[in-house]
C-alpha positions in Angstrom: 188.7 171.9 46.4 186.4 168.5 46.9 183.0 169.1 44.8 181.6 165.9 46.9 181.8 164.6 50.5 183.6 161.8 50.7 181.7 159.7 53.3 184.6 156.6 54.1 185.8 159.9 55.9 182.6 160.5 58.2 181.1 158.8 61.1 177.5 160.1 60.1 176.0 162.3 57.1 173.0 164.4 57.5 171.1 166.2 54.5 169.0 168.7 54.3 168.1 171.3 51.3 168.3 175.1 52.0 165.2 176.9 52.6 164.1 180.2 51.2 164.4 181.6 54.8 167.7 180.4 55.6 168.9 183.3 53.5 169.6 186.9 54.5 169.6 190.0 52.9 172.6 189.8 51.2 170.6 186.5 48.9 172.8 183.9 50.6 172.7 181.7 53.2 173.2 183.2 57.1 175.8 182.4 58.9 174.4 181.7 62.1 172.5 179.1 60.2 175.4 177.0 59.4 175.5 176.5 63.1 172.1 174.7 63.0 173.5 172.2 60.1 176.2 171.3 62.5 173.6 171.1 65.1 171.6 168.6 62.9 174.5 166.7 62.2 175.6 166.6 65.6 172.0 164.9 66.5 172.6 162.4 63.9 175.6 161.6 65.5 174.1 161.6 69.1 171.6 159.1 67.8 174.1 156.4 66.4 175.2 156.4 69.3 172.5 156.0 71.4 173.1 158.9 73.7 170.1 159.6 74.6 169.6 163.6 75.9 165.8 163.4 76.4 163.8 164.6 79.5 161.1 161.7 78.9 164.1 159.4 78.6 165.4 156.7 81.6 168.9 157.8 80.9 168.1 161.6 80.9 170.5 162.9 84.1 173.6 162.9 81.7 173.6 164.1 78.8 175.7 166.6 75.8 176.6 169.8 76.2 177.6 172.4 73.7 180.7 174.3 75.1 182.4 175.7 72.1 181.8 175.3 68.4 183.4 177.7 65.1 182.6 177.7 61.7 184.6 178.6 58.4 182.5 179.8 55.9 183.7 179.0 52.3 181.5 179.7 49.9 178.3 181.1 50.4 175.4 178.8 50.1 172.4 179.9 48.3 168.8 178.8 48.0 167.5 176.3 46.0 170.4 173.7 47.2 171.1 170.2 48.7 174.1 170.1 51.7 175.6 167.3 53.2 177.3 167.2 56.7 179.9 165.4 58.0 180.8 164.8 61.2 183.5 163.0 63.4 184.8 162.7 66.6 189.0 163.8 66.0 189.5 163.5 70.3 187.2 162.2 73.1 188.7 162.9 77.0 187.6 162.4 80.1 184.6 164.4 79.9 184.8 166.0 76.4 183.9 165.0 72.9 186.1 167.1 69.7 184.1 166.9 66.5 184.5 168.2 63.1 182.1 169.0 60.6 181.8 169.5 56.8 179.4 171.0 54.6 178.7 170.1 51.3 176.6 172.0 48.7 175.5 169.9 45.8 176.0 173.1 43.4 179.7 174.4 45.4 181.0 171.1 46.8 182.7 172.1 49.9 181.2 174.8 51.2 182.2 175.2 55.0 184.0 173.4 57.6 183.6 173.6 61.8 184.4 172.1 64.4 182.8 171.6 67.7 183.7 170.7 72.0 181.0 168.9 73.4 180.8 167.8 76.8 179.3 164.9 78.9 177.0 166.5 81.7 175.4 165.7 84.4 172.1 167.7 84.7 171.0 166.4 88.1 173.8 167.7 89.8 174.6 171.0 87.8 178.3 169.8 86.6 180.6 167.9 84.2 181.3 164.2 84.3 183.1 161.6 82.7 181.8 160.0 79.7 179.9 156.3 81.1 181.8 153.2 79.8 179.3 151.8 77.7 179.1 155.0 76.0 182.4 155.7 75.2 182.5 152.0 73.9 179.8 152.8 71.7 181.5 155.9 70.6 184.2 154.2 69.4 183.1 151.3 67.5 181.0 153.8 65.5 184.3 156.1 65.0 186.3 156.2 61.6 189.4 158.2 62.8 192.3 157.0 65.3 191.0 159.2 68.8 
């Protein structure tokens, strides 16, 4: 198994360290709160490239979804620790983003992997859409797998 993320392999990395209240009873990390690394990482990835999701923001009326998202959990992560996520786009459709994650624990190495479906939205009229041009440009210039 990797000990360290190999990041040639990711369009973005986030980090964070565990907090002493990201654990449960059982002294190890819970597993909903994988889902909020994934989260951060997917925000990260949002931000390269410039999709902007924002109320307060001009390009507000479409914006990403969550629609489906799973998590294998590996090792169990423990506080005090320092985790690295990787994510990357593996498909992008019409209207839909795939995206992978991995989570890296500086004491475990790999310590989880996920994957995500995130969709393009259009909040004013209640409904999917496809992604904009320049957006899906901007998606792939930034994206270090064939999609």
């Amino acid at each position: 198994m990797t000990k360290e993320i190999n990041e040639k392999e990711w369009t973005a990395i986030s980090e964070t360290e565990v907090r002493w209240g990201d654990m449960d009873s059982f002294n190890h990390v819970n597993n909903t709160i994988y889902f909020r690394y994934f989260e951060a990482a997917r925000i990260d990835f949002f931000r390269l490239v410039k999709w902007s999701w924002l109320k307060n923001e001009e390009s507000n009326k479409i914006g990403p979804i969550l629609a489906n998202t799973s998590c294998q959990f590996i090792l169990p992560i423990t506080f005090p620790d320092k985790l690295k996520i990787g994510i990357r786009a593996t498909k992008i459709g019409n209207s839909s983003l795939i995206q992978e994650y991995e989570i890296y624990s500086e004491k475990l190495g790999l310590a989880a992997k996920g994957d995500s479906v995130v969709v393009c939205y259009d909040f004013e009229n209640n409904k999917k859409t496809n992604f904009p041009e320049e957006l899906r440009k901007r998606i792939l210039e930034v994206e270090v797998l064939d999609i």
